[in-house]
MILUMMAR-919261 format. One record per atom (N, C-alpha, C, O): residue in one letter; x, y, z. Coordinates in steps of 0.001 Angstrom, whole numbers, padded with zeros to 6 digits, always signed. Each point is the difference from the previous one (the first is absolute). Layout:
REM MILUMMAR-919261
aXYZ ...
REM end
This chain:
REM MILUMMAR-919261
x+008854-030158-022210 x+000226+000201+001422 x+000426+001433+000317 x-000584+000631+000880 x+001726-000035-001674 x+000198+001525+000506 x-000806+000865-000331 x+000085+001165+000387 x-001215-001712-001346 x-001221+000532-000129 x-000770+000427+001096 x-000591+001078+000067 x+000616-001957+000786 x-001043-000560+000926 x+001037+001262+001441 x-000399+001026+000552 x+001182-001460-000479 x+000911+000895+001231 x-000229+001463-000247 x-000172+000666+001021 x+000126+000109-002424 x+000274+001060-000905 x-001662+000410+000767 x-000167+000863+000862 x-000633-001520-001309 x-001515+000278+000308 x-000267+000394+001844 x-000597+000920+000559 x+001329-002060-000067 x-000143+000289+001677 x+000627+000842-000024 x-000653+001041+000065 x+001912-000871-000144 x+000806+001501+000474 x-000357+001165-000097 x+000451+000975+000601 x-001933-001065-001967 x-000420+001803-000236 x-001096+000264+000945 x-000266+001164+000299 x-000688-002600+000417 x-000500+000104+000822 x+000471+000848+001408 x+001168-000117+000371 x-002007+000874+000309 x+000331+000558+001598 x+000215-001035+000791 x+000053+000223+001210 x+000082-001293-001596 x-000151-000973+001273 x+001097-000352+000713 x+000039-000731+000990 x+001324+001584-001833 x+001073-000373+001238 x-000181+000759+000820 x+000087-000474+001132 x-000400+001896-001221 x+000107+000999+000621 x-001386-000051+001019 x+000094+000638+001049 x-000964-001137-001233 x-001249-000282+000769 x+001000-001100+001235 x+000235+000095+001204 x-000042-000618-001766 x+000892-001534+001264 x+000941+000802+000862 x+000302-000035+001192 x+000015+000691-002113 x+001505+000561+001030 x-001077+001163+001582 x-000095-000207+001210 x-000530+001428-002195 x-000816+000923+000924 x-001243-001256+000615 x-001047+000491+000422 x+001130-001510-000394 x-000901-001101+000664 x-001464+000410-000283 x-000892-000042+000848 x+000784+000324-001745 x-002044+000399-000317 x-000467-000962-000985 x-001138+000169-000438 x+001982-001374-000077 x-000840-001442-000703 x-000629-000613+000775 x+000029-000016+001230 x-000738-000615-002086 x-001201-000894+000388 x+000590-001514+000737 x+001204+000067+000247 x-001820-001319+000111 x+000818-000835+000251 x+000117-000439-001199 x+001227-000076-000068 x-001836-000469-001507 x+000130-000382-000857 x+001195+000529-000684 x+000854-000750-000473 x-000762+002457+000398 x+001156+000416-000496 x+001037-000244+000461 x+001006-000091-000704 x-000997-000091+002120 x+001138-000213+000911 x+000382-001265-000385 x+001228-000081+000021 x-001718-000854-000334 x+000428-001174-000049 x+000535-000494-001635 x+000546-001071-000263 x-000937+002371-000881 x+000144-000154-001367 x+001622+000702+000014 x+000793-000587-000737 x-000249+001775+001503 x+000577+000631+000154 x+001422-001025+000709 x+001076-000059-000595 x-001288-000559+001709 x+000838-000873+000861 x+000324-001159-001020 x+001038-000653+000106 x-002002+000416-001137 x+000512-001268-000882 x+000553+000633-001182 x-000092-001040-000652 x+000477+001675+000003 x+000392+001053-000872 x+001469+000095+000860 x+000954-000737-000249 x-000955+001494+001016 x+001315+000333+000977 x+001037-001857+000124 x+001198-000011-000283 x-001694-000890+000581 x+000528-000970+000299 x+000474-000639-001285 x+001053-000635-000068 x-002133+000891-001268 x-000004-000882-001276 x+001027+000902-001216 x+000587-000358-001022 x-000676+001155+001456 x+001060+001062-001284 x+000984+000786+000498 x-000508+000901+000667 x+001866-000831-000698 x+001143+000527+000225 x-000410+001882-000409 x+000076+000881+000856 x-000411-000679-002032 x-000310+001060-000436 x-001067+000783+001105 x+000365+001022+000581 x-001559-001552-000391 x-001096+000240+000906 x+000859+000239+001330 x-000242+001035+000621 x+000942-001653-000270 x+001007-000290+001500 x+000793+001467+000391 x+000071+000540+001104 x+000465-000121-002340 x+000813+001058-000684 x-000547+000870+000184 x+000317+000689+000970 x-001452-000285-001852 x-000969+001040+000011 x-000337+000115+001923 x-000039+001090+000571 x-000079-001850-000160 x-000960+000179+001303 x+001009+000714+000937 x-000260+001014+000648 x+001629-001773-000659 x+001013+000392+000811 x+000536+001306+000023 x+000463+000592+000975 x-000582-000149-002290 x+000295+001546-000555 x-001267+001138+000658 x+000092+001142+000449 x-000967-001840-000595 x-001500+000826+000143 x+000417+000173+001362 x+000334+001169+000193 x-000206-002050+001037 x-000052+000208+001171 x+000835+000362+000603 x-000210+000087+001210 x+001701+000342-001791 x+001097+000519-000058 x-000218+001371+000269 x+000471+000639+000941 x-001489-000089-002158 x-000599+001527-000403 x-000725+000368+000729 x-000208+001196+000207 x-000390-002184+000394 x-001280+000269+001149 x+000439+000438+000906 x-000784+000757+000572 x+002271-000919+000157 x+000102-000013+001028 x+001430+001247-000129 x+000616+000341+001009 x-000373+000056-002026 x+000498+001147-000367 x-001256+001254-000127 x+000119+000936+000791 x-001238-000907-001706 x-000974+000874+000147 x-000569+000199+001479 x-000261+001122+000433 x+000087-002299+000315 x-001075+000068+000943 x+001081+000904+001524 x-000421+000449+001066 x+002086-000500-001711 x+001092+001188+001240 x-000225+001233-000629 x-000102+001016+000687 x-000024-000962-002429 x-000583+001614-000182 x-000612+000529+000244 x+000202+001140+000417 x-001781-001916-000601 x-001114+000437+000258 x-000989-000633+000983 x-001184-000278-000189 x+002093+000080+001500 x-000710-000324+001085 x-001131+000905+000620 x-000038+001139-000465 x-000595-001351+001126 x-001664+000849-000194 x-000007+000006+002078 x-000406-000966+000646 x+000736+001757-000256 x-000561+000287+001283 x-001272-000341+000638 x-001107+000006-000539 x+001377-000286+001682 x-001150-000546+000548 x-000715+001643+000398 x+000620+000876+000601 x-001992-000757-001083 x-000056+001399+000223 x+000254+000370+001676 x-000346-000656+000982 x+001011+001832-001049 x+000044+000452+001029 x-001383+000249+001554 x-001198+000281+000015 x+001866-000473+000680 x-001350-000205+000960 x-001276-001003+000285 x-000917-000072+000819 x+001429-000728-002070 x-001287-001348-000355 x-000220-000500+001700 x-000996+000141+000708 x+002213-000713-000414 x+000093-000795+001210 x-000662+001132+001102 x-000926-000464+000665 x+001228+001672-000432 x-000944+000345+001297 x-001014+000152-000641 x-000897-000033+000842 x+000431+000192-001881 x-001430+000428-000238 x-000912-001615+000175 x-001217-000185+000028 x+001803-000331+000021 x-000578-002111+000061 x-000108-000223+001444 x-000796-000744+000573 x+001693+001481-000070 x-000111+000105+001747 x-000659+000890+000480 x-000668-000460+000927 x+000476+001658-001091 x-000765+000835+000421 x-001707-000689-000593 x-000995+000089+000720 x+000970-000586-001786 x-001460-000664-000458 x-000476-000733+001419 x-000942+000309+000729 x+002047-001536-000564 x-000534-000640+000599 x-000178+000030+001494 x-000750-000702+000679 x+001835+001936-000180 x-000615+000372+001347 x-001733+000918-000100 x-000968+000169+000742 x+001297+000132-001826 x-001456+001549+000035 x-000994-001358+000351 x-000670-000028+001032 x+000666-001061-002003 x-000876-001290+000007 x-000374-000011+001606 x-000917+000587+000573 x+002064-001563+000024 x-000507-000415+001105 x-000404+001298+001246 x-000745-000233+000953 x+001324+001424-001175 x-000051+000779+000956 x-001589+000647-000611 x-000718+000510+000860 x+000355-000529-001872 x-001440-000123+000239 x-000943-000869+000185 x-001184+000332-000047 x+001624-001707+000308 x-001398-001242+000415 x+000339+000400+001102 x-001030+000282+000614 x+002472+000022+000378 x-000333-000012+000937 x-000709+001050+000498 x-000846-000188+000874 x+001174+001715-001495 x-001154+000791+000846 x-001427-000174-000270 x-000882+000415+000752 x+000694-001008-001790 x-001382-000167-000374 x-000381-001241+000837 x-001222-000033+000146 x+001833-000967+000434 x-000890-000935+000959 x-000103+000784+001405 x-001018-000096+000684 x+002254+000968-000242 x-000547+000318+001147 x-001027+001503+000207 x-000360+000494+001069 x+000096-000067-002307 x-000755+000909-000088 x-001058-000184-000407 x-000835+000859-000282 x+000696-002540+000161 x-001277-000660+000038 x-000365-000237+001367 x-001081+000248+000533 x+002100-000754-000034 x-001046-000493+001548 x-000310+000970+000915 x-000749+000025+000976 x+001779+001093-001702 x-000335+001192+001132 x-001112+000738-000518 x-000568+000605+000909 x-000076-000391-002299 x-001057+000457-000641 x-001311-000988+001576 x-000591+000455+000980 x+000710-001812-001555 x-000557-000815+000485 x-000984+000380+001759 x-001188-000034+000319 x+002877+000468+000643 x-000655-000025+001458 x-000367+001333+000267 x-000404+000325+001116 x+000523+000576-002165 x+000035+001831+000497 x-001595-000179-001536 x-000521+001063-000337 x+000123-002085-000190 x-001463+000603-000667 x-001045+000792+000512 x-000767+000837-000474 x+000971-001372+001644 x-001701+000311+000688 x+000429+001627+000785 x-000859+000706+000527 x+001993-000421-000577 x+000490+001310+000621 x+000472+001099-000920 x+000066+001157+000416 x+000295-001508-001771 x+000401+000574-000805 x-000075-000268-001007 x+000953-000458-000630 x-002631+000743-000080 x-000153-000653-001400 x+000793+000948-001800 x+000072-000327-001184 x+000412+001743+002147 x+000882-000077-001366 x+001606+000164-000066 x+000705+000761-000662 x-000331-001995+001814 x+001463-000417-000059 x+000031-001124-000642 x+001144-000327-000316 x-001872-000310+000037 x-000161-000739-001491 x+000509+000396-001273 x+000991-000532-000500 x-001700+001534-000086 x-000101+000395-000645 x+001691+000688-000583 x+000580-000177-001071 x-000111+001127+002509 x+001732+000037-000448 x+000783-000921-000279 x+000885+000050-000855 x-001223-001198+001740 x+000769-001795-000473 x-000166+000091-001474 x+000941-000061-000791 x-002227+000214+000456 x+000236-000688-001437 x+000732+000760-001042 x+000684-000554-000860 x-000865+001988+000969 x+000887+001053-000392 x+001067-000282-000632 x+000497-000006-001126 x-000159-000391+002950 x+001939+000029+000109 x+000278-001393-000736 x+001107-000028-000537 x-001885-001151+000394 x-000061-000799-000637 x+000340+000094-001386 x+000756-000644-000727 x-001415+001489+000581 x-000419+000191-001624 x+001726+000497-001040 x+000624-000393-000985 x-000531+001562+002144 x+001025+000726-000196 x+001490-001184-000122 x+000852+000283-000843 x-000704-001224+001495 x+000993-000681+000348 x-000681-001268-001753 x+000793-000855-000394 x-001450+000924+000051 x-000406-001069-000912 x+000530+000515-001154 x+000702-000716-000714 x-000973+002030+000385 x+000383+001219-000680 x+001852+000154-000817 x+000618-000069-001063 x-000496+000293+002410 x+001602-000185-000036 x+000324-001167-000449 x+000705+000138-001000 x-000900-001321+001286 x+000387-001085-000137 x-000549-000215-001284 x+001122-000099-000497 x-001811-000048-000399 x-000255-000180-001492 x+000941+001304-000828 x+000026-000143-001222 x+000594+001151+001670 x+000972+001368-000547 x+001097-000790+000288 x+000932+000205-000778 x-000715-001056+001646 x+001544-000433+000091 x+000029-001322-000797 x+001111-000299-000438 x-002348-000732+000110 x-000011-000969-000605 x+000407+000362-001473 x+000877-000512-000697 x-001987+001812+000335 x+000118+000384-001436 x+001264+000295-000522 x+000323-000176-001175 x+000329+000589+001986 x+001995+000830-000409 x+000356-000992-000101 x+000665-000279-000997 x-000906-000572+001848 x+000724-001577-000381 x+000004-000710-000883 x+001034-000562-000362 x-001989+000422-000125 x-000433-000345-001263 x+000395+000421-001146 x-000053-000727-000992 x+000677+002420+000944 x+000017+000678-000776 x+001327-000269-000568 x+000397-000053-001164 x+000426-000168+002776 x+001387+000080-000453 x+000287-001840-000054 x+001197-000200-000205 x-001870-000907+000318 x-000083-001107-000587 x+000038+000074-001238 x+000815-000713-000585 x-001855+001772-000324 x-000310-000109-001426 x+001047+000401-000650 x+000457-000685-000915 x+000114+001908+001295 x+001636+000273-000355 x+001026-000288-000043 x+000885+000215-000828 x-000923-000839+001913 x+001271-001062-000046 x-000305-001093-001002 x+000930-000693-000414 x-001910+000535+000083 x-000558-001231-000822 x+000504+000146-001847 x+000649-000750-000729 x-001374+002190+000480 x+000690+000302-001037 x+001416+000745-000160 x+000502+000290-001086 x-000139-000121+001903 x+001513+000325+000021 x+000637-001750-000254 x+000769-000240-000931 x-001148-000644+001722 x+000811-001065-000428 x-000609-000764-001636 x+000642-000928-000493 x-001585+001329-000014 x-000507-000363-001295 x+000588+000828-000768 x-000052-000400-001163 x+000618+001425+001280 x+000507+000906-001014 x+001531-000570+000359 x+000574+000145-001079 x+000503-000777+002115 x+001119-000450-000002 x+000048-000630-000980 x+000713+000309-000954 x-001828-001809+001013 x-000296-001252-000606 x+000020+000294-001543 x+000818-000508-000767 x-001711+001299+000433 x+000226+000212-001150 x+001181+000461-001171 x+000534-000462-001008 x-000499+002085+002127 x+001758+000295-000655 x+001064-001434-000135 x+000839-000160-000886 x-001123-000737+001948 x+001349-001232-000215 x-000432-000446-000805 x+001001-000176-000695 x-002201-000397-000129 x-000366-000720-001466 x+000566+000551-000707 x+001026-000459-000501 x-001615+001898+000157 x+000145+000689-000865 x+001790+000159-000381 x+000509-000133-001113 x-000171+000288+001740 x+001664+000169+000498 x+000569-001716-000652 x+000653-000126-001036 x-000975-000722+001688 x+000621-000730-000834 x-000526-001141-000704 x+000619-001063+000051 x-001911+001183-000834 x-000822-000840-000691 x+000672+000288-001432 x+000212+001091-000531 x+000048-002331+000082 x+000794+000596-001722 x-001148+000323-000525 x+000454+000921-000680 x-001527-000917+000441 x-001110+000380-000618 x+000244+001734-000223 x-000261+000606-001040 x+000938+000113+002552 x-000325+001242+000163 x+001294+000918-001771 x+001102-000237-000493 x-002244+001236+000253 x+000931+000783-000960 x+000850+001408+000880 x-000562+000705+000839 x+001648-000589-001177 x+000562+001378+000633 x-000186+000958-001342 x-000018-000390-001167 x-000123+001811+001674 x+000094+000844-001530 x+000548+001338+001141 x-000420+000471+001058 x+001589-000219-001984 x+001200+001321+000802 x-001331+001335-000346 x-000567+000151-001082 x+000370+000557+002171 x-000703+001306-000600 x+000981+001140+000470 x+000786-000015+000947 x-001060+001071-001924 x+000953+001230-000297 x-000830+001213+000041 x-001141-000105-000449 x+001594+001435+000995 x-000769+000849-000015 x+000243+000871-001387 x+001040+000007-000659 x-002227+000707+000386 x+000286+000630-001520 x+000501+001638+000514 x-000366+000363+001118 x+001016+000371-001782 x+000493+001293+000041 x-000199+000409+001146 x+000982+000120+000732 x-002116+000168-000300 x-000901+000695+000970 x+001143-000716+001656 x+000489+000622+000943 x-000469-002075-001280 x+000849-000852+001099 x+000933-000627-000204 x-000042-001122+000505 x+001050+001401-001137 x+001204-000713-000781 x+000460-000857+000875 x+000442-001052-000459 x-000416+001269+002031 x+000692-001078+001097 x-000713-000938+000536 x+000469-000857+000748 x-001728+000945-001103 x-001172-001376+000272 x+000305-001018-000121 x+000334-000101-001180 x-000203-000891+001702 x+000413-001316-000157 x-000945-000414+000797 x-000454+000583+000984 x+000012-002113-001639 x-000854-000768+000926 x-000096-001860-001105 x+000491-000339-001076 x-001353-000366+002079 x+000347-001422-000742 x-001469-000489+000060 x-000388+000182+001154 x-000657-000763-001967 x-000723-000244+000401 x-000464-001408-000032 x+000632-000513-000923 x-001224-000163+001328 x+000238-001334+000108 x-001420-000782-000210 x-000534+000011+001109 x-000275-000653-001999 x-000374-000535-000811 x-000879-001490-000462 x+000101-000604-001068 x-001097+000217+002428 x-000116-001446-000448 x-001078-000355-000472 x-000823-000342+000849 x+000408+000274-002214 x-001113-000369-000670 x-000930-001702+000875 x-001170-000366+000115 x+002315-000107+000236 x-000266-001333+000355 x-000861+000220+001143 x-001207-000232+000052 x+002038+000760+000966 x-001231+000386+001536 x-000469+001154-000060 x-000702+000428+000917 x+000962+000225-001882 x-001358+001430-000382 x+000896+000895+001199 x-000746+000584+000787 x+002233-000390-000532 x+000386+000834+000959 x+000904+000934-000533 x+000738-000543-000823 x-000510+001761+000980 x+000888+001404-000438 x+000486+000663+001551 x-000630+000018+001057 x+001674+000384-001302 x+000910+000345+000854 x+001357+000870-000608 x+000804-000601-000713 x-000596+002106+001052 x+000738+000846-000552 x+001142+000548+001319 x-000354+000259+001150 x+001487-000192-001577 x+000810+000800+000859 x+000768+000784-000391 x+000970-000129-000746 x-001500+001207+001380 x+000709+001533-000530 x+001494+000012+001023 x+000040+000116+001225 x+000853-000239-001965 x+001182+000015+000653 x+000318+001287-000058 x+000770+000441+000853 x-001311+000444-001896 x+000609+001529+000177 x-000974+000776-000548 x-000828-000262-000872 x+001051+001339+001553 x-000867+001325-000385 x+000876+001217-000209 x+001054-000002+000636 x-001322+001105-001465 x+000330+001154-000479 x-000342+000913+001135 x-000770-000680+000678 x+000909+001820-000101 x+000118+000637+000832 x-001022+001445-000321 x+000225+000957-000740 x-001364-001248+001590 x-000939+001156-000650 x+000002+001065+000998 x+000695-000125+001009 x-001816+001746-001310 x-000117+000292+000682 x-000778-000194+001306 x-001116-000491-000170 x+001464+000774+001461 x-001021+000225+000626 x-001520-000562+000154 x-000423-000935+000680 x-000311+001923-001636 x-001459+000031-000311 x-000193-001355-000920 x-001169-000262-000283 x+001944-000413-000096 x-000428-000849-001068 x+001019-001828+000449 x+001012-000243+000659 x-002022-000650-001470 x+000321-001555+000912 x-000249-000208-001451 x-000282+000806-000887 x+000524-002563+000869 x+000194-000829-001026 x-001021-000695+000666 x-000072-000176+001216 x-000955-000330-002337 x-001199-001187+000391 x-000284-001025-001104 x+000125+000027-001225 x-000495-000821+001988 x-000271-000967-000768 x-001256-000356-000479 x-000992+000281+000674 x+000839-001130-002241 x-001611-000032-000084 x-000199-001209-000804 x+000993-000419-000593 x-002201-000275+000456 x+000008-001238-001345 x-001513-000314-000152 x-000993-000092+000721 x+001485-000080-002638 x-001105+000451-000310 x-000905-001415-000348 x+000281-000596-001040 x-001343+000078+001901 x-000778-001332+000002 x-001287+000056-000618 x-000929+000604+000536 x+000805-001242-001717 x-001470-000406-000544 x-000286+001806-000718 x-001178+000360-000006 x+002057+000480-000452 x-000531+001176-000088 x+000226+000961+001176 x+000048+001220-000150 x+000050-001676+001011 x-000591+001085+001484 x+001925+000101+000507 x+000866-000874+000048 x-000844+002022+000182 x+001300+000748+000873 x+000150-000481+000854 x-000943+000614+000498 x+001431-001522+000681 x+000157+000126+001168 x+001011+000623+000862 x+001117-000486-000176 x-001160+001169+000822 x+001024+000670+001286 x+000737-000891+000624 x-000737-000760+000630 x+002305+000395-000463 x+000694-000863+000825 x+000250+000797+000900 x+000206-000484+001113 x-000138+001986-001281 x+000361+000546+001578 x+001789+000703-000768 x+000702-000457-000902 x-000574+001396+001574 x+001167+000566-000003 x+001345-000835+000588 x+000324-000621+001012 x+000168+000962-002135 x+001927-000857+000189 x+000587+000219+001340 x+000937-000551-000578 x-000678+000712+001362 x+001162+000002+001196 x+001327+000003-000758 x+000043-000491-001127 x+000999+001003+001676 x+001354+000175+000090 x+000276-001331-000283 x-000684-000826+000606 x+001601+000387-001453 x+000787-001131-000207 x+001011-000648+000930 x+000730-000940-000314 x-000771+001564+001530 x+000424-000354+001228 x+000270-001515-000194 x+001196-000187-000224 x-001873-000864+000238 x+000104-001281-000025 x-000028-000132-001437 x-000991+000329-000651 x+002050-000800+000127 x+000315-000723-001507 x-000765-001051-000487 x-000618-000004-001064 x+000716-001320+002283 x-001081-001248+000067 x-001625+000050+000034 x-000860-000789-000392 x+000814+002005+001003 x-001815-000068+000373 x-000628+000184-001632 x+000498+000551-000981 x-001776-001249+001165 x-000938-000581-001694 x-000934+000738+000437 x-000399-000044+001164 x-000224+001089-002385 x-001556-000070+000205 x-000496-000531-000743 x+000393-000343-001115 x-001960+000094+001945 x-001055-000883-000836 x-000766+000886-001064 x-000308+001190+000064 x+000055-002293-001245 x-000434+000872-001229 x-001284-000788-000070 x+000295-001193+000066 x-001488+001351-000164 x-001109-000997-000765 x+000447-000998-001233 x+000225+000487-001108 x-000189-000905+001178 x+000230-001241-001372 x-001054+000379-001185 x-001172+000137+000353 x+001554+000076-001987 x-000945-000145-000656 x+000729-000537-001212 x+001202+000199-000176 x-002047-000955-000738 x+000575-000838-001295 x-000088+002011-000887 x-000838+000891-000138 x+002287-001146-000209 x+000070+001309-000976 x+000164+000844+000676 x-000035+001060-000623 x+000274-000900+002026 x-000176+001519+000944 x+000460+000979-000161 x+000354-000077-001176 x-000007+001259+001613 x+000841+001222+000061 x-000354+000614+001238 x-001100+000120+000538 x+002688+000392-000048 x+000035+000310+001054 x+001396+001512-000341 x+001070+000048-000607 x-001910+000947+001405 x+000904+001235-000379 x+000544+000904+001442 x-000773+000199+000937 x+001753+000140-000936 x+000545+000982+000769 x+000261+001284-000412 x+000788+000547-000772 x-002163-000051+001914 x+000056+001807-001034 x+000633+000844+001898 x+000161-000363+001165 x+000009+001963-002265 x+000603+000666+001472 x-001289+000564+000223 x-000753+000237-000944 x+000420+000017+002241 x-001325+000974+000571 x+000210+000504+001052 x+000989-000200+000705 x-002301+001227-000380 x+000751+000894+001133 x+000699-001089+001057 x+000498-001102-000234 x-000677+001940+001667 x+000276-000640+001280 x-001297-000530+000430 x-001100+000551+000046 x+001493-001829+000283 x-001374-000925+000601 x-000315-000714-000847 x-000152-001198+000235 x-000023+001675-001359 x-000702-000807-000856 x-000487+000257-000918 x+000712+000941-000349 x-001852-001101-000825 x-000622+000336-000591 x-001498-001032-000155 x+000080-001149+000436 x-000997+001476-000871 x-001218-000723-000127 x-000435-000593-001452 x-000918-000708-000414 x+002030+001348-000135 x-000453-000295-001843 x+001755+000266-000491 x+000693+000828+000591 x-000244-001542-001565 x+001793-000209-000304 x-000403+001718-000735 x-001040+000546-000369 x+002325-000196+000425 x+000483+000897-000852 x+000163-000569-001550 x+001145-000389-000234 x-002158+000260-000960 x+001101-000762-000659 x+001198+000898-001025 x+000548-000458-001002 x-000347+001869+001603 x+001433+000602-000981 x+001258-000625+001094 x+001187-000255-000204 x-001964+000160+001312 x+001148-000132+000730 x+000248-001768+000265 x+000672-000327+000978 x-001027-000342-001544 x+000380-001394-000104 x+001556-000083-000295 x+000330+000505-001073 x+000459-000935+001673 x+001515-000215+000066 x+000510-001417-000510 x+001035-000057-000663 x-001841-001215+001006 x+000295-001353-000320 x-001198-000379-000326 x-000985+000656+000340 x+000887-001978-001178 x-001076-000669-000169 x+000443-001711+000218 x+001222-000148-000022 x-001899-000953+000195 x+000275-001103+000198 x-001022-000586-000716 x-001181+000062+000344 x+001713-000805-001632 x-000903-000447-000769 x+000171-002151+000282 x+000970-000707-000271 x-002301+000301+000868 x+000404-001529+000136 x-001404-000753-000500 x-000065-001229-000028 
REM end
């Protein structure tokens, strides 16, 4: 039997129930689990405890301006059927007097159709963002507290003696997550970046930011065996690692 609990618990499926994205089958494997095992009961109560501690850290703004831009959509909407019906009937009684005032109707038509697919598209855009901004919350909370996940302390070598960072580890949901709690103090011209190395191939995570926030995770690609390095490079960035100037490495 604690076999059997041991097996559900490494499953996502509390954490799927809690962020509400199970199925009804899971939902209902999950609700009988919760009712049938004290341990399962335990686990869940703790999980949603954390949830609701992560979700005051890392609460996610409604993007700014969403709401007039949803209102302004839907006036541009109706305020063009309506000029477009009455710049139909007026096309209509002025034809036979003015065959190319037509022709500006459809124009101005066109123009107003125009706009209105530029304001649909932003919308959309900032739907998709908000979308993965809350998939990247979801995840950090697995990752964060799935026992599956490994922590490994990283240290900077000579070059960064005050580097500190934690990186975080889950073979199980294929997820990595690092937080640089501190950085060494460079010049000017030169940033700390991040990189990991997948299937052979380098990838670019993008340059470190200030350790300003202690809590904030970045995302790493997941790979069985990976490596992931923090080298110094100019300002901005670089396109290819430095590798003399590699400072940390993260071996998982």
């Amino acid at each position: 039997m604690k076999e059997k609990i041991r097996i559900f618990l490494d499953t996502d499926l509390l954490e799927k129930y809690l962020l509400g994205t199970t199925t009804t089958e899971e939902t209902l494997r999950v609700e009988r689990y919760i009712a049938m095992y004290p341990e399962v009961k335990k686990n869940y109560d703790e999980l949603q405890e954390n949830l609701e501690t992560f979700a005051k850290m890392h609460a996610i703004k409604t993007p700014e301006g969403l709401r007039e831009r949803i209102l302004n959509k839907i006036k541009a909407e109706n305020k063009g059927k309506s000029i477009f019906f009455r710049y139909a009937i007026a096309a209509s009684l002025a034809a036979c007097l003015f065959a190319g005032t037509a022709f500006i109707f459809w124009d101005q038509n066109q123009n107003l159709q125009e706009e209105n697919t530029i304001v649909t598209n932003k919308i959309k855009d900032l739907e998709q963002d908000w979308k993965q901004q809350l998939e990247d919350v979801r995840n950090q909370f697995i990752v964060l507290n799935n026992p599956g996940t490994k922590k490994y302390n990283v240290s900077g070598n000579k070059k960064a003696k005050e580097l500190k960072a934690v990186a975080y580890i889950n073979p199980i949901k294929k997820l990595s997550y690092i937080n640089v709690s501190k950085l060494p103090n460079l010049p000017e011209d030169q940033c700390f970046q991040m990189w990991a190395e997948v299937n052979g191939e380098m990838i670019n995570l993008g340059v470190i930011q200030e350790a300003a926030d202690k809590e904030k995770l970045m995302a790493m690609p997941y790979a069985d065996n990976g490596v992931s390095y923090i080298t110094i490079e100019p300002k901005g960035g670089n396109v290819t690692p430095t590798v003399e100037n590699i400072v940390a490495d993260i071996k998982y």
